[in-house]
FIZA-624538 format. One record per residue: x, y, z of N, C-alpha, C in turn; residue number from 1; chain. Coordinates in steps of 0.05 Angstrom, whole numbers, plus 5000, padded with zeros to 4 digits. Layout:
<nodes>
{node {X Y Z} {X Y Z} {X Y Z} NUM 'A'}
...
</nodes>
This chain:
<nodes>
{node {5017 4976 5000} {5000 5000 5000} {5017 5025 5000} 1 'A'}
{node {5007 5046 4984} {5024 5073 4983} {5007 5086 4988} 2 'A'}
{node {5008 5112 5003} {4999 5121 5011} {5012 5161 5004} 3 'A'}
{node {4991 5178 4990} {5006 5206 4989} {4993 5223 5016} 4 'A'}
{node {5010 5240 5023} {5003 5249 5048} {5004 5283 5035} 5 'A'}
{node {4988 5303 5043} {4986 5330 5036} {4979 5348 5060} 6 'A'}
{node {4999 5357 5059} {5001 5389 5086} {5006 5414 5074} 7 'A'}
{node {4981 5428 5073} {4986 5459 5064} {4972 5479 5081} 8 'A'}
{node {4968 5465 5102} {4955 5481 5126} {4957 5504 5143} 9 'A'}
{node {4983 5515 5134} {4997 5530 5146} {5019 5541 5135} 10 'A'}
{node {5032 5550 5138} {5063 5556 5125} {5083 5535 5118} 11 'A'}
{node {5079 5515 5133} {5097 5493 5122} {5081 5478 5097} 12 'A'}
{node {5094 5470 5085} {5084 5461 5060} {5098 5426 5061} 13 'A'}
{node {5084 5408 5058} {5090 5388 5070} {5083 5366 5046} 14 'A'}
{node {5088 5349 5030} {5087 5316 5020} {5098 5299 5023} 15 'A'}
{node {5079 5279 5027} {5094 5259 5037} {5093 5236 5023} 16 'A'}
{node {5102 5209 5019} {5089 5184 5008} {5101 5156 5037} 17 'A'}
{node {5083 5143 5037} {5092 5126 5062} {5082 5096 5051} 18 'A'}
{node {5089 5082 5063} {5087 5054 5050} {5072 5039 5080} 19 'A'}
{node {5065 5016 5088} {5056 5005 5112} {5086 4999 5135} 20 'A'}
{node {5110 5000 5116} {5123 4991 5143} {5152 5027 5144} 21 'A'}
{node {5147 5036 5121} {5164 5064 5121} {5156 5082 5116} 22 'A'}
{node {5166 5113 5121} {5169 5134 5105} {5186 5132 5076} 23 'A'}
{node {5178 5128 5063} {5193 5125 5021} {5202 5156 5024} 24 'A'}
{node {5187 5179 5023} {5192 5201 5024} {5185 5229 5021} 25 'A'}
{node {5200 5254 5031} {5191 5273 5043} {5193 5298 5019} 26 'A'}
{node {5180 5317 5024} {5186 5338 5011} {5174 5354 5028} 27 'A'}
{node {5191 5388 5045} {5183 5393 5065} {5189 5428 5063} 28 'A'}
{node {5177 5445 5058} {5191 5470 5064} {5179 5485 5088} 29 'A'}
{node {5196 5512 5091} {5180 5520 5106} {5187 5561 5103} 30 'A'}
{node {5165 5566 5079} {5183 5600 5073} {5155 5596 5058} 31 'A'}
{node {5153 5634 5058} {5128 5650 5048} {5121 5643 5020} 32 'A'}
{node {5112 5624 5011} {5110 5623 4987} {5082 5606 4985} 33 'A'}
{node {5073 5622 4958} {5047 5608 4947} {5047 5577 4944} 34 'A'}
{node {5028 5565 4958} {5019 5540 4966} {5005 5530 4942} 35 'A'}
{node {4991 5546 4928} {4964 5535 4906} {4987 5531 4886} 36 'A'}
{node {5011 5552 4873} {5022 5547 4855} {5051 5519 4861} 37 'A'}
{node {5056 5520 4876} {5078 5497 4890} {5069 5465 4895} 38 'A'}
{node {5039 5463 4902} {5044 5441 4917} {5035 5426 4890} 39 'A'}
{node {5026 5423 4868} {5026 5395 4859} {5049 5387 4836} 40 'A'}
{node {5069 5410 4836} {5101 5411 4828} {5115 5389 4848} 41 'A'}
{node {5102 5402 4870} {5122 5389 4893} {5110 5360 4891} 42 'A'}
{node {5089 5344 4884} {5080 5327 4885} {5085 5308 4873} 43 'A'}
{node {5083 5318 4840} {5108 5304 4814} {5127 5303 4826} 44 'A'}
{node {5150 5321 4840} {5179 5317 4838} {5178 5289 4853} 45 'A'}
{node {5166 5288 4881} {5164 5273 4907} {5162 5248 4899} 46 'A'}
{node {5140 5246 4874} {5136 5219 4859} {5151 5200 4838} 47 'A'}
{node {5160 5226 4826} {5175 5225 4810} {5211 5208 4818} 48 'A'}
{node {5219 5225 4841} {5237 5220 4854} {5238 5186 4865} 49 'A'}
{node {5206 5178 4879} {5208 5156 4886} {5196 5139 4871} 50 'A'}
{node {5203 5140 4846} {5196 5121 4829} {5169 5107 4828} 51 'A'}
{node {5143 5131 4833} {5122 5116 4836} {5104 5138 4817} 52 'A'}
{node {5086 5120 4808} {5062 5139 4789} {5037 5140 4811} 53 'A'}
{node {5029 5161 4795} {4996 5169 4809} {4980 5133 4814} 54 'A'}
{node {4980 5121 4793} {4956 5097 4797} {4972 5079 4810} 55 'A'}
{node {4992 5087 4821} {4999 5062 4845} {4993 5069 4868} 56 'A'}
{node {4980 5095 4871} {4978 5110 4900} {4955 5088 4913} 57 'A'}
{node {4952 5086 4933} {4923 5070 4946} {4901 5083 4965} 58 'A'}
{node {4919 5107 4972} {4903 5125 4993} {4918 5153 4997} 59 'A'}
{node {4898 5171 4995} {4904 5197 4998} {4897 5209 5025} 60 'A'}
{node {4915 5221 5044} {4911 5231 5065} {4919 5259 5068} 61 'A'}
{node {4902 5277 5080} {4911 5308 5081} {4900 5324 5112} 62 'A'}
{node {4915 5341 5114} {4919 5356 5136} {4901 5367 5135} 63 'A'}
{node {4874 5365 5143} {4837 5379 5147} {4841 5412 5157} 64 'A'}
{node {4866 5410 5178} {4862 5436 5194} {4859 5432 5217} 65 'A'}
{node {4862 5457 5231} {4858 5478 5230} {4882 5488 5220} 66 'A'}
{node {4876 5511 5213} {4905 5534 5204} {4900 5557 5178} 67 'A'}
{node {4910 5561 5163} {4910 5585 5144} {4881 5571 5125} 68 'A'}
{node {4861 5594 5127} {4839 5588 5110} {4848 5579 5078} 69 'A'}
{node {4863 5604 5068} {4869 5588 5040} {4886 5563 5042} 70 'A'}
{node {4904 5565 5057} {4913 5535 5064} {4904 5509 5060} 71 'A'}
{node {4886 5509 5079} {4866 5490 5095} {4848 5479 5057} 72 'A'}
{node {4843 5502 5051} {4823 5494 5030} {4842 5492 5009} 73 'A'}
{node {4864 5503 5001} {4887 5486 4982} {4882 5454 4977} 74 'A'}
{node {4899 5448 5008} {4903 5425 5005} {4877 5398 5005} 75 'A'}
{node {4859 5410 5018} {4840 5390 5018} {4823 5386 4986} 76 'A'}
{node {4833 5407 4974} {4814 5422 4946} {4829 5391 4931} 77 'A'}
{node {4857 5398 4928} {4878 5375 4919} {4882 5342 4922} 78 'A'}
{node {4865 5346 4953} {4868 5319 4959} {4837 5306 4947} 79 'A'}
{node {4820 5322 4948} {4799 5306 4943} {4802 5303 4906} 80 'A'}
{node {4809 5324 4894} {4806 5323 4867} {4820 5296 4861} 81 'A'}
{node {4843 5288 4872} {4863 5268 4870} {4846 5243 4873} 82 'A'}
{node {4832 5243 4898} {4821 5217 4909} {4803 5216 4882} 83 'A'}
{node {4784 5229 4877} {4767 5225 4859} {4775 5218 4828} 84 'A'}
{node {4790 5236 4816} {4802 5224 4803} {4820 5199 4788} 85 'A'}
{node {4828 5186 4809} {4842 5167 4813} {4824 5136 4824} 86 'A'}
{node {4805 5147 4839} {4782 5130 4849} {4800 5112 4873} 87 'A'}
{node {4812 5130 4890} {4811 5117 4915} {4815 5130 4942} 88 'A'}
{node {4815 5120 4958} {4801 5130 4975} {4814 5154 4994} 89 'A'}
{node {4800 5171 5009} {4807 5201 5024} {4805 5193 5061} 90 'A'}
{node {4833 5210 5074} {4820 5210 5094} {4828 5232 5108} 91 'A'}
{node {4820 5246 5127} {4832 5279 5132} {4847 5266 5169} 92 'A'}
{node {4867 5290 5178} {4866 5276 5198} {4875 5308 5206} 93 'A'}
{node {4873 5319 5234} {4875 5338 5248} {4907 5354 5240} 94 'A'}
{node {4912 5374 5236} {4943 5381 5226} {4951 5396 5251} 95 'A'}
{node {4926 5398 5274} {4944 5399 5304} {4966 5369 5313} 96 'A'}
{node {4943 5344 5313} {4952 5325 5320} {4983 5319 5300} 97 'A'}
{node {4980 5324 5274} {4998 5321 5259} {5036 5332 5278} 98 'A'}
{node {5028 5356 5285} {5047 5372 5299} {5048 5358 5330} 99 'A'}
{node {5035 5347 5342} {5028 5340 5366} {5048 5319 5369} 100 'A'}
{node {5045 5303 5355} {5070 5270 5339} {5094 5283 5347} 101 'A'}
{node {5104 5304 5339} {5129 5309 5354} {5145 5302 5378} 102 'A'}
{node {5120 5305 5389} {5132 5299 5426} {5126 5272 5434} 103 'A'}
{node {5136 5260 5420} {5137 5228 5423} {5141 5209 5444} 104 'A'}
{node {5154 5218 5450} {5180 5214 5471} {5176 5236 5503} 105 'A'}
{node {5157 5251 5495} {5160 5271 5513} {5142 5262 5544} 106 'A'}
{node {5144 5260 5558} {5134 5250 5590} {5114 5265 5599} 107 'A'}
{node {5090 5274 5589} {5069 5291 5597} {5058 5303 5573} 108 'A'}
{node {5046 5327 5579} {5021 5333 5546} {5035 5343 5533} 109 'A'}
{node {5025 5351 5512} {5032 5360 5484} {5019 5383 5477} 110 'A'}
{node {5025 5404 5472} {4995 5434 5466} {5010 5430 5438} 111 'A'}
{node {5008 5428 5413} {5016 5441 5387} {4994 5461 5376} 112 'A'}
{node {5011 5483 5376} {5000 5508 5365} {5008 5522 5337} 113 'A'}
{node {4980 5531 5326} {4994 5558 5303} {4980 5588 5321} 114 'A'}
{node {4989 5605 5307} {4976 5626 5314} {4951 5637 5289} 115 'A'}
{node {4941 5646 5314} {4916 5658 5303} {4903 5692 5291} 116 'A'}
{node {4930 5705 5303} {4933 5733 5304} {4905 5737 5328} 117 'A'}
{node {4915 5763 5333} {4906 5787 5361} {4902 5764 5379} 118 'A'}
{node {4925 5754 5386} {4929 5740 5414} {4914 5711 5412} 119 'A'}
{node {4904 5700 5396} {4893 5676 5390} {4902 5656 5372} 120 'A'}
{node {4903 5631 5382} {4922 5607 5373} {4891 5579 5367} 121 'A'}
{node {4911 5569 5351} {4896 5542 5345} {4913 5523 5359} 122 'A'}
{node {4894 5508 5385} {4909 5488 5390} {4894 5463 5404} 123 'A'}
{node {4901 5455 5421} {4892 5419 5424} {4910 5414 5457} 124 'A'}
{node {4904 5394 5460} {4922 5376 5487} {4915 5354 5478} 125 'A'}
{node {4942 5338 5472} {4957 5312 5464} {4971 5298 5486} 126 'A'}
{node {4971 5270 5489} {4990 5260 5497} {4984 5228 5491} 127 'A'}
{node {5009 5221 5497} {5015 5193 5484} {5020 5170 5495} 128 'A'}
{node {5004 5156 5497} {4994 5125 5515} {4999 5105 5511} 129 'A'}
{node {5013 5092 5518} {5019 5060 5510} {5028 5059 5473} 130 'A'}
{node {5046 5084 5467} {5050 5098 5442} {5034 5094 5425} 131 'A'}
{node {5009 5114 5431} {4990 5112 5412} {4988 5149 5422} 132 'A'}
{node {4984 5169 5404} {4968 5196 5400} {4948 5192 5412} 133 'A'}
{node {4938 5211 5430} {4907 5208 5447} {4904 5237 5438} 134 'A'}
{node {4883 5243 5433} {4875 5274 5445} {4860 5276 5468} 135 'A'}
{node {4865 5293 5488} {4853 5300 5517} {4838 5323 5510} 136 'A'}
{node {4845 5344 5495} {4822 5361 5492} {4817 5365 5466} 137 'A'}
{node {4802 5372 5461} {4794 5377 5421} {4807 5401 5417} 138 'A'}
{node {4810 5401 5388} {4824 5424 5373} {4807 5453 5379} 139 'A'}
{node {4815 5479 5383} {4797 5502 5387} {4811 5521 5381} 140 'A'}
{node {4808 5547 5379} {4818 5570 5362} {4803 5582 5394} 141 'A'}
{node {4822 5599 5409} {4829 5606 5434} {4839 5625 5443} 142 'A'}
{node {4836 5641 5457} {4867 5667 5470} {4891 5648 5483} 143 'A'}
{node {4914 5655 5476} {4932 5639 5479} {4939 5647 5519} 144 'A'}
{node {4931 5673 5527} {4931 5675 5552} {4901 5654 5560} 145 'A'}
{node {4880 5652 5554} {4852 5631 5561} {4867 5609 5567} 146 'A'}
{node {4882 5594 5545} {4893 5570 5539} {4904 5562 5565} 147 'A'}
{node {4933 5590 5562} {4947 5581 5596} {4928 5578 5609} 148 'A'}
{node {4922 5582 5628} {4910 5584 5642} {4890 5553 5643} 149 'A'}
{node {4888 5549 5629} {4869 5517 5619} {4895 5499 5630} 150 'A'}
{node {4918 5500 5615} {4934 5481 5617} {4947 5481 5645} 151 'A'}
{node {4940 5501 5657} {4954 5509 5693} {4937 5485 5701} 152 'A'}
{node {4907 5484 5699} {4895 5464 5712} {4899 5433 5713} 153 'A'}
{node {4916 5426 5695} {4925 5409 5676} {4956 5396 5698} 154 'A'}
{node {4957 5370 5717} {4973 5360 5728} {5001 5345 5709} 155 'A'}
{node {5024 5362 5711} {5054 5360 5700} {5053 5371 5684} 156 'A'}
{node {5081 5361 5668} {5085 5391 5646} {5078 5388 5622} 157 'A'}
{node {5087 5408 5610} {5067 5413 5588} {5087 5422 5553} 158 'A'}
{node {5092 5410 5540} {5108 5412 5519} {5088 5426 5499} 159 'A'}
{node {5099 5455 5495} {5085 5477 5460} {5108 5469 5441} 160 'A'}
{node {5090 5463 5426} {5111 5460 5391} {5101 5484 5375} 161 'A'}
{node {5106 5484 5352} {5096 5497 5336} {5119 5517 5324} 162 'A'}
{node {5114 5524 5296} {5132 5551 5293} {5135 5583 5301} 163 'A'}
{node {5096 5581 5312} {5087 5600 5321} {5093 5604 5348} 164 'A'}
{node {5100 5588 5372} {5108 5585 5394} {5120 5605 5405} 165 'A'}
{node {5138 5613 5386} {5158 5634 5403} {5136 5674 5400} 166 'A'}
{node {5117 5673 5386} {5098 5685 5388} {5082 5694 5421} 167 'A'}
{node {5082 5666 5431} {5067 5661 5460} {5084 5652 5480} 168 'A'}
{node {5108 5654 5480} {5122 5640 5502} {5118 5648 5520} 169 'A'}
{node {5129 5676 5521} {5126 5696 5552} {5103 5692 5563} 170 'A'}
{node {5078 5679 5556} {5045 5684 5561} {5047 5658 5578} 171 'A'}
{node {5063 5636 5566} {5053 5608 5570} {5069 5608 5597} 172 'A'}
{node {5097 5621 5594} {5121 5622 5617} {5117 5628 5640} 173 'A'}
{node {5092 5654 5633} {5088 5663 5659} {5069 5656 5676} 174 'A'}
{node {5045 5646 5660} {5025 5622 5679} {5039 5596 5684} 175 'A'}
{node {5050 5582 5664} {5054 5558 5672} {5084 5549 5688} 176 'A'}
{node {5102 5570 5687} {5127 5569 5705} {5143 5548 5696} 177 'A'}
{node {5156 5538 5708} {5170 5517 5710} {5164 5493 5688} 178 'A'}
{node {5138 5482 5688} {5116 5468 5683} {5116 5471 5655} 179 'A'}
{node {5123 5493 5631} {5122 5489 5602} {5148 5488 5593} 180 'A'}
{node {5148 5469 5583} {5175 5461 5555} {5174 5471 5530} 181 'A'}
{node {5186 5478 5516} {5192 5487 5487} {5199 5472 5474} 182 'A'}
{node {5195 5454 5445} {5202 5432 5435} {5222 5458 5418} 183 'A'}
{node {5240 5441 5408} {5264 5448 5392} {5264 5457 5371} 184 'A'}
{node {5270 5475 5360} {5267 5488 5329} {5262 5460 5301} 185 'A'}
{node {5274 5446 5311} {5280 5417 5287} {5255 5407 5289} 186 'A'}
{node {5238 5411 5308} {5215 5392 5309} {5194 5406 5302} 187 'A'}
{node {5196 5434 5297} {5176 5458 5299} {5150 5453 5274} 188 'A'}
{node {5169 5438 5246} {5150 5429 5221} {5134 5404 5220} 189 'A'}
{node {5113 5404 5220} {5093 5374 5221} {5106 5367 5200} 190 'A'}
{node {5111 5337 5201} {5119 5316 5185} {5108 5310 5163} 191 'A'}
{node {5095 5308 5142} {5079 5293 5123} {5083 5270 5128} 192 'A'}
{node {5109 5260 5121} {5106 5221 5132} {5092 5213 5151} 193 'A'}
{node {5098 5229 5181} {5074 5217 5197} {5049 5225 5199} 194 'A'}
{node {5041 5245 5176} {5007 5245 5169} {5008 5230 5154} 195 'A'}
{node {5014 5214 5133} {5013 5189 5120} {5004 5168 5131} 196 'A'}
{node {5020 5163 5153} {5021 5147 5166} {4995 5139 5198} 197 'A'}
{node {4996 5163 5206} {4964 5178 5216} {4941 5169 5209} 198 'A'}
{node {4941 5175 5179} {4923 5170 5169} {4913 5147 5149} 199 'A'}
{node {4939 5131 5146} {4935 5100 5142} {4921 5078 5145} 200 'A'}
{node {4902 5086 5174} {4889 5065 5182} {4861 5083 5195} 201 'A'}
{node {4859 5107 5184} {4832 5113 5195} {4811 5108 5174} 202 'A'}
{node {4789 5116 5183} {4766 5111 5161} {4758 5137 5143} 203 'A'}
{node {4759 5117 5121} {4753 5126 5092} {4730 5144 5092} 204 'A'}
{node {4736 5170 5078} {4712 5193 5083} {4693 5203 5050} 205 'A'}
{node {4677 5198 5052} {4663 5210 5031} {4680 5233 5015} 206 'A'}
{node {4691 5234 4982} {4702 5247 4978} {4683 5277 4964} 207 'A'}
{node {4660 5276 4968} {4640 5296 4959} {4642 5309 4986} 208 'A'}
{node {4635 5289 5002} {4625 5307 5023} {4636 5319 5048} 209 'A'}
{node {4670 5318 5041} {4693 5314 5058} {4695 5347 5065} 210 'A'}
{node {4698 5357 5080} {4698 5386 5089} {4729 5392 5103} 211 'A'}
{node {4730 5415 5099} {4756 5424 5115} {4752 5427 5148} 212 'A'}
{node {4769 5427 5165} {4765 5437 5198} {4776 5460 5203} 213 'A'}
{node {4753 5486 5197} {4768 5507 5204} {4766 5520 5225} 214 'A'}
{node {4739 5506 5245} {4740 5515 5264} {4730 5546 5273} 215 'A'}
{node {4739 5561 5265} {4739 5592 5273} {4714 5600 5253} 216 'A'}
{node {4714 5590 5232} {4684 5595 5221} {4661 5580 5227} 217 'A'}
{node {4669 5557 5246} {4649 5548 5259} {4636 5566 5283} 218 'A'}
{node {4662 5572 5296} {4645 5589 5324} {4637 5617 5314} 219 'A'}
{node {4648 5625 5297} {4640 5653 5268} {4609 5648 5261} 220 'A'}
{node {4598 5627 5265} {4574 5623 5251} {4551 5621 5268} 221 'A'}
{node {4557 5600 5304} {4552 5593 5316} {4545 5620 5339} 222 'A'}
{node {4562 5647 5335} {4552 5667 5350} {4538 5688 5330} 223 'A'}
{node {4542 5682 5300} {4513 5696 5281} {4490 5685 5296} 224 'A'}
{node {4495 5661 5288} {4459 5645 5303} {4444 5644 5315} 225 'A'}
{node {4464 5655 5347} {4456 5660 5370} {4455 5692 5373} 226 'A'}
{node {4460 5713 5360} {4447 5739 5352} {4426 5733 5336} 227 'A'}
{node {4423 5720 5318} {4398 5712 5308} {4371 5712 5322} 228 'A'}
{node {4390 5691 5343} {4366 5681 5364} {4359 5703 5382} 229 'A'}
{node {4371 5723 5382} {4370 5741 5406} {4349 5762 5391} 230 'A'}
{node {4348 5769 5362} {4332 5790 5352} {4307 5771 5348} 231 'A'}
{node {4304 5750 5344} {4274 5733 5333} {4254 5745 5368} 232 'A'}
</nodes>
């Protein structure tokens, strides 16, 4: 089984191809540049490189979101046209959790964040069990000072990834003290291999009816409704 993996969720720009027992391989940047015109260049080369064509692919997996709206809808735009095209099958998997995988190894939770601008982050609480990814809290678009403060309540420490991290440090430093870790610049880019790999064994999603997770236009919509409700 091969598997293409697609991350355009954010600023990192991410492909991947993974097989059931490896990563085959990566193609990974991480600089201001247009996503819509790059990523299915980057997708040939990636394929091209590993000696595999489109109709040997078996499953397409992509980074749902949360993160950059055009992003978010890039890649999922790509992944589904692909699945459909090709006639096999789609599966989206969280591009927090994606980032979350990092802290593997790490002895307590996981927060992976992007930023959100005016003090608000997209993020989650991860951690990792009998080495398996759990999520403890769901993904949410947040004040990154709210967040602390969530994760104070939260027993041992607490590992932020992200590229955006150093955005919120002083916020997280100063509620959570001692108690927050900073993962390492090397680890700061979600992997595509291990969204490949993520998303290997989840279930197969309707490729019509497969939606992005953007989250922030959910609760965008969710407090129209409830003004709604307030003038009826």
């Amino acid at each position: 089984m091969k598997i293409l993996a697609i991350d355009t969720s954010n600023e990192v720009l991410g492909i991947g191809l993974v097989s059931e027992s490896k990563v085959i391989g990566e193609y990974i940047t991480n600089i201001k540049k247009n996503h819509s015109v790059r990523v299915m260049p980057a997708i040939r080369h990636l394929l091209k490189d590993c000696d595999t064509e489109p109709a040997e692919l078996d499953k397409i997996v992509v980074a749902r979101g949360p993160g950059s709206y055009t992003g978010v809808r890039i890649g999922v735009t790509i992944a589904k046209t692909m699945a459909w095209s090709l006639g096999i099958p789609l599966a989206g998997v969280s591009s927090l959790a994606v980032l979350a995988a990092a802290g593997r190894y790490f002895q307590g939770y996981i927060s992976p964040l992007f930023d959100a601008r005016r003090g608000l982050i997209y993020t989650g609480l991860y951690q990792f069990k009998d080495g398996k990814l759990q999520m403890i809290m769901e993904d949410r678009n947040i004040l990154a000072a709210e967040w602390a403060n969530i994760l104070k309540e939260q027993a041992g420490p607490i590992l932020l990834n992200g590229n955006d991290v150093h955005l919120h440090e002083q916020t997280f430093k100063s509620v959570l003290e001692d108690r927050a870790f900073f993962a390492h610049a090397g680890e700061y880019n979600p992997r595509p291999g291990l969204l490949g790999l993520f998303g290997m064994n989840m279930p197969n999603e309707d490729v019509h009816s497969f939606t992005p997770n953007y989250i922030r236009l959910v609760e965008a919509e969710a407090k129209w409704l409830e003004r709604q409700g307030k003038k009826s």
